[in-house]
N, C-alpha and C positions, 0 to 999 in steps of 0.2 A: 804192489802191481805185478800181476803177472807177466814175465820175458816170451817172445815168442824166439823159436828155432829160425836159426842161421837160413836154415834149406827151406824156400817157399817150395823149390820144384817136388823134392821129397814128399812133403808135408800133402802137396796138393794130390798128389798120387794117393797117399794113402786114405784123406778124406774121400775123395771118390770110391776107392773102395769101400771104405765104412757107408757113403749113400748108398752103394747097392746092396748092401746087407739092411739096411735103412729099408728101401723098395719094400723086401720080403716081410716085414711088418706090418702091409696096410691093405688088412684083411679087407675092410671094410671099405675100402677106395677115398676114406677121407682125404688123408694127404694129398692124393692125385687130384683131387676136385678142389680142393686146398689150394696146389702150387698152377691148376688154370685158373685161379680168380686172382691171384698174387699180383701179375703185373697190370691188368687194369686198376686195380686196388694202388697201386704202386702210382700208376702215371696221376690218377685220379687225385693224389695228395700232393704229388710234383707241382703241376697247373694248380691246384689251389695255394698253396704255399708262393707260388711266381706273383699270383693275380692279387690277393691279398695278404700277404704273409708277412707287411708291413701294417698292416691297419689293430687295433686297439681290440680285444677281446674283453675287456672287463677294463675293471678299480681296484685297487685296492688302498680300503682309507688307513688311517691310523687307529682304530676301531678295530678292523673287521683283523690289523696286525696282532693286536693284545689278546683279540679273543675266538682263536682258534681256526682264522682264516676262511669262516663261513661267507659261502657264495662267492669269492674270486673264486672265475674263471680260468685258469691256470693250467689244465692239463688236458689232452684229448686220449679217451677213451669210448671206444670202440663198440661193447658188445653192448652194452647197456645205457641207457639216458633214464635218469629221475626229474618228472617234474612237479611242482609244490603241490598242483590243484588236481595232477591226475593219476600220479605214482609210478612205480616204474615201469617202463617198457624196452622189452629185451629183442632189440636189433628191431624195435620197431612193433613189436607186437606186446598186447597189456598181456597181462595173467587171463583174464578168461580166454583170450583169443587162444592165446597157449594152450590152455586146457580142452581146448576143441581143436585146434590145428594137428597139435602133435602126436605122432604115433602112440600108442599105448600097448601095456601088455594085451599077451590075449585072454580075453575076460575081465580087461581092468579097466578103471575111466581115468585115471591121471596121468597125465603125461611121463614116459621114461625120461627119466635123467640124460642118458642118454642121447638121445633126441634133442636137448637143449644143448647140450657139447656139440653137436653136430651145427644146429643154428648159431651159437654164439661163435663157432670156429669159419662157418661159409657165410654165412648170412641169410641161409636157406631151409625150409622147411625141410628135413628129409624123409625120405620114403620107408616105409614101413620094412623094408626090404634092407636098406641103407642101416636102419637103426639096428636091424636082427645083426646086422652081419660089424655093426661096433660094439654091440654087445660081447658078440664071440672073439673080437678083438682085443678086447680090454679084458676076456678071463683069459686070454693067449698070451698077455704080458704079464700078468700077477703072476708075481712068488715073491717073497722077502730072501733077499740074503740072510744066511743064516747068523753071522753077524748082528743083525738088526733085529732078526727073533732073541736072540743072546740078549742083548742089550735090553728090550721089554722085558723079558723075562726074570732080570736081575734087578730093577725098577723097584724102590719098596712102595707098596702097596699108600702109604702116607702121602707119595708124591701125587699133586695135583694132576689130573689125568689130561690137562692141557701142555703142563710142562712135559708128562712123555711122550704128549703126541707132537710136541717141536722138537724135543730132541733125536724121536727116531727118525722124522723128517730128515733133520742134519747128517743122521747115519746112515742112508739109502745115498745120500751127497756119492759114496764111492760109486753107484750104479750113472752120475751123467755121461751123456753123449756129450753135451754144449762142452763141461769143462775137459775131457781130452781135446776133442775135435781144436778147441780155442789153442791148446798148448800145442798141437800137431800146425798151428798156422789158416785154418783155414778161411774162405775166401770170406768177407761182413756179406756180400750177397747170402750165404747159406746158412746165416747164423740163425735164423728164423727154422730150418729143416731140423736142426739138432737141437731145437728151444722147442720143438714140438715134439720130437721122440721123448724129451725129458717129460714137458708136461704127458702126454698118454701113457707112461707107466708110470708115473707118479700116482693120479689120478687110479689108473689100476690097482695099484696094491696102496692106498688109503684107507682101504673098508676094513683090511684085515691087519693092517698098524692098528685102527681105529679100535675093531676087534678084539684084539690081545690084551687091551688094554685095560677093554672092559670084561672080558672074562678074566684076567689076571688078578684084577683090584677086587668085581665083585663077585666072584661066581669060582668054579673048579680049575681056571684056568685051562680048561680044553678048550681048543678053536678048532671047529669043523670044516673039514676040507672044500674047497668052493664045490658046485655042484654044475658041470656042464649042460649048456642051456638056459639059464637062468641067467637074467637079464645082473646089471649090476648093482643094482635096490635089493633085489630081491636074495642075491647071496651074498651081500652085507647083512641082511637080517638073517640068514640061518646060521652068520659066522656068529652075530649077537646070541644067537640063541633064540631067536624068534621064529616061529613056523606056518602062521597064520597068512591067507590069503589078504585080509583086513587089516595086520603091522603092514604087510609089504607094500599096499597102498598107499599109507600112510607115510609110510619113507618112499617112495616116489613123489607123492606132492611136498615134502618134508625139502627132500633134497634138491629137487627142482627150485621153489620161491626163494631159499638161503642163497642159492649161486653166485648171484653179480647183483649190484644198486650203486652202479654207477662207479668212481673211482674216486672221488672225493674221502671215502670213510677209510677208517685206521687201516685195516686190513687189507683192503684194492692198494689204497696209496701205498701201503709200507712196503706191500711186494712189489708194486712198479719204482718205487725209487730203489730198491736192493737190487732190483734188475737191472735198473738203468748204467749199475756199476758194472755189467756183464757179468754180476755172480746168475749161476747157474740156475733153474727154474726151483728145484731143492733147498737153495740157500735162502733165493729171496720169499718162497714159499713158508718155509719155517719162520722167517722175519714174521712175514705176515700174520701164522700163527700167534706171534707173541702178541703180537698186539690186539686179534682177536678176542687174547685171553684177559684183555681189561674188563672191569667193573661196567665203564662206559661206552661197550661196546657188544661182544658176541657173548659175556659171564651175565649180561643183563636178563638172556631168558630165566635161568636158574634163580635169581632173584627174584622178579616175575612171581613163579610160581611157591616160590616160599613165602612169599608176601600174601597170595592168592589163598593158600592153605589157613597162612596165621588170620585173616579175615573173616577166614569161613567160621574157623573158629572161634573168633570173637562175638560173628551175629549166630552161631549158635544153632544154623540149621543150614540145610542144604537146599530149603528153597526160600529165601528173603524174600521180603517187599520192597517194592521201592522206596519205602518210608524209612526200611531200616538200613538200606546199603545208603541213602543219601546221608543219613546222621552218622554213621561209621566213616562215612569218606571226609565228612566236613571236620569231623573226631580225629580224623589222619591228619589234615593240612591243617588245624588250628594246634596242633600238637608240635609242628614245622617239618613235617615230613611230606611225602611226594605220594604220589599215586602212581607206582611203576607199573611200565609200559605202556602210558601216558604219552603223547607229546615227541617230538623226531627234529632232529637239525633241521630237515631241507624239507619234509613234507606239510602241509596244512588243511589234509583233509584224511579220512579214516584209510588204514595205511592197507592196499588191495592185498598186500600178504595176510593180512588178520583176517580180511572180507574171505579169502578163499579157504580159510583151517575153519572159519566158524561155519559157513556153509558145507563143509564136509563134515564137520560134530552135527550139525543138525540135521542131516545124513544117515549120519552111522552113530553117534551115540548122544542122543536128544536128551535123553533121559542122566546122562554121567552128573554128579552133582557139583563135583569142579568145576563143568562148562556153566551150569546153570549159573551159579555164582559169576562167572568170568559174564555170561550174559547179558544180568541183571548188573553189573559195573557198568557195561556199555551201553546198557540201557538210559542209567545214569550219571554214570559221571563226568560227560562232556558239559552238559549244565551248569554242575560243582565246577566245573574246573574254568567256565566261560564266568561264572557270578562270583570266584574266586581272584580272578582279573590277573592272573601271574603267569601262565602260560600259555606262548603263541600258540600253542598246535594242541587242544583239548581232546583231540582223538586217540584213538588206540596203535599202537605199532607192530609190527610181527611180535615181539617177544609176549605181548599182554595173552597170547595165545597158544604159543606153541609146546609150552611146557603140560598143559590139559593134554594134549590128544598124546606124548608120549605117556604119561602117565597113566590114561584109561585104559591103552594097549599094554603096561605093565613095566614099562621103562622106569625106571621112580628114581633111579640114582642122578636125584638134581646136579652134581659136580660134574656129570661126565655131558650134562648135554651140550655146550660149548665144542667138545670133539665133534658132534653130529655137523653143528654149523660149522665145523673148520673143511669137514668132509665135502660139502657143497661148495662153499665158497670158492676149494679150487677148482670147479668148473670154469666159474668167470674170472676170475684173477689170472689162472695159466693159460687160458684161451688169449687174454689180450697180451699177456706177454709174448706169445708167439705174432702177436700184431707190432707191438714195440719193437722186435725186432724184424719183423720183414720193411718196419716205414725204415729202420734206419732209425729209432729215437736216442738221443746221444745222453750225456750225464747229468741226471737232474741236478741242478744246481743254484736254487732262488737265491737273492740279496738280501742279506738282513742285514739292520738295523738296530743301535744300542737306543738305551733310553736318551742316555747325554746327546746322541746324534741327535735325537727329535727334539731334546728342550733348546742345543745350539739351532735347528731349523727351523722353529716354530713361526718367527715371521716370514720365512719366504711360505711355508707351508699354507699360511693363511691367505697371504697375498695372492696364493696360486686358483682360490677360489673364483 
């Protein structure tokens, strides 16, 4: 546990000071539009919490205990809601609304990234004007300490490129605001100011952690110097190596849909309980990476597409029949294997992140013969998988897609794409931490329960029905 300083009076002086060097950071007026919706947002959870802050929010059975706490209710989060039948909406708006509301480059049709940090942090659309000027903010705080370039740099090339993108995570740890600010004393009102300077240069220099990583491992190891003016998609692609009007598209709708899905899954949960401990947005953020980087979770797109590949190559041509992908799928599940990117804990209908990558391949590359194949799956294997009778949700998920369109733009190193979605994701994961702390959320802490408790309570358990 961290001690705080004897001196509140000290301590409080010099946090103030450090807020006005704070101020000088918010090119873009976010913060300041930030800290006037703060206390209505504030009282508005107060009054709810008084009115019914006793009443029952969910169940949870001895069931839903053993197998991995699907659907209890348990946690409020902020920028995002997922629902079964309709999928996600972020602060209230679906993905198409998105893709029409939100500013865009100019000359481009996908929404800036950007733009969605701004909505997920106010709750508001912001102006075309608003977005330009968080762009210019967010290349106003990138730079890595040179430490942390050290650190990638010395990285063997063998190591998983999700493991160095949580460890350099962990090494930018020396750049928080929250962890002085905390050791200086200062006031739990202001914890949310210093949880949001962390998240916005985090957030800043991600593209080019993410960068190094990938020129490091696959390429010359030069990283290109950001390029003022350009948006933050857009010089993460030219740090990758990419130059094309068409990638940088593609990584604005890319990194936009990966953001937030609610707070339920590994990655939202694992940062918001690492946070809840008042580690720092860096600490709980890296947490979060790790768990991204499961099988069962953000490592799934890469699998996805090496499954995709091994298919294609099985039926042998780049544009099947439906005769031939359904006896190859039925050939998968009677064999006892799965049909990946298939099927989602909480969704029950075609998952709108897939609905909006395949309408942008048929778009822009109709003809790619990956997508055709990934197509013609979805053509048919909700069918297979409904006459198969074993899994609830026979529809497609983000990952059944997202590995094609990096591929057809020339991305192909399947290990590192998981860094891409760690890149997004803290859009929405560090936006609601700076909500965790402005409500005041305290230390997560559920009840558990042994096996022996439940066989010694089994009759009151029943009785309770």
């Amino acid at each position: 546990m961290l001690s705080r300083p004897a001196s509140r009076l000290a301590s409080v002086s010099v946090a103030r000071r450090q807020y006005s060097h704070h101020a000088g950071n918010d090119h873009s007026g976010l913060k300041k539009r930030l800290k006037e919706i703060l206390p209505g947002k504030q009282e508005e959870v107060k009054h709810l919490r008084k009115a019914i802050g006793n009443k029952l929010l969910g169940t949870c059975t001895v069931e839903q205990a053993y197998t991995g706490m699907r659907d209890v209710k348990a946690m409020v989060w902020e920028t995002s809601l997922l629902d079964a039948n309709e999928g996600i909406r972020f602060r209230g708006f679906s993905i198409p609304e998105l893709q029409q509301k939100l500013p865009k480059a100019e000359g481009g049709h996908e929404p800036l990234p950007e733009s969605l940090l701004w909505l997920l942090l106010t709750g508001e659309i912001p102006t075309v004007q608003q977005v330009r000027a968080l762009s210019e903010e967010l290349n106003h705080r990138a730079g890595l300490p040179q430490h942390v370039v050290a650190t990638l740099n010395n990285f063997p090339k063998t190591l998983h490129p999700m493991s160095q993108f949580s460890a350099a995570v962990v090494a930018m740890q020396s750049q928080s605001e929250f962890a002085k600010a905390y050791q200086r004393g200062v006031k739990k009102s202001e914890y949310w100011d210093y949880t949001y300077e962390d998240a916005l240069t985090l957030i800043a220099n991600l593209p080019e952690i993410a960068a190094r990583i990938y020129r490091n491992v696959y390429k010359d190891g030069h990283v290109a110097a950001r390029t003022p003016g350009l948006d933050w998609s857009a010089n993460f692609a030219r740090q990758l190596g990419f130059k094309t009007q068409a990638f940088d598209e593609m990584m604005r709708l890319y990194l936009t849909i990966h953001s937030d899905h609610e707070g339920g899954n590994v990655s939202a949960h694992t940062t918001h309980l690492v946070g809840s401990a008042l580690s720092d947005p860096y600490l709980s953020f890296a947490a979060g990476l790790n768990g991204l980087a499961g099988p069962l979770h953000g490592l799934a797109n890469q699998e996805v597409l090496r499954w995709i590949i091994q298919f294609q190559q099985k039926l042998g041509t780049n544009d099947p029949t439906h005769d031939q992908v359904r006896k190859a799928l039925w050939d998968t599940l009677n064999s006892g294997q799965v049909i990946p990117g298939y099927g989602h804990a909480v969704l029950r209908k075609t998952d709108p992140r897939f609905t909006c990558q395949r309408e942008f391949a048929q778009k822009h590359m109709p003809n790619d013969p990956l997508f055709k194949v990934v197509s013609r799956v979805y053509e048919v294997a909700p069918d297979v998988l409904k006459e198969h009778g074993k899994t609830k949700n026979p529809w497609p998920n983000v990952d059944a897609h997202s590995g094609v369109l990096l591929t057809h733009y020339g991305l192909t190193e399947h290990e590192y794409y998981t860094v891409l979605f760690g890149v997004s994701r803290a859009l929405g994961v560090l936006s609601q931490q700076v909500w965790s702390r402005a409500h005041g959320f305290p230390l997560e802490r559920p009840k558990s329960v042994t096996t022996e408790w439940l066989k010694a309570n089994v009759n009151d358990l029943q009785n309770a029905e």
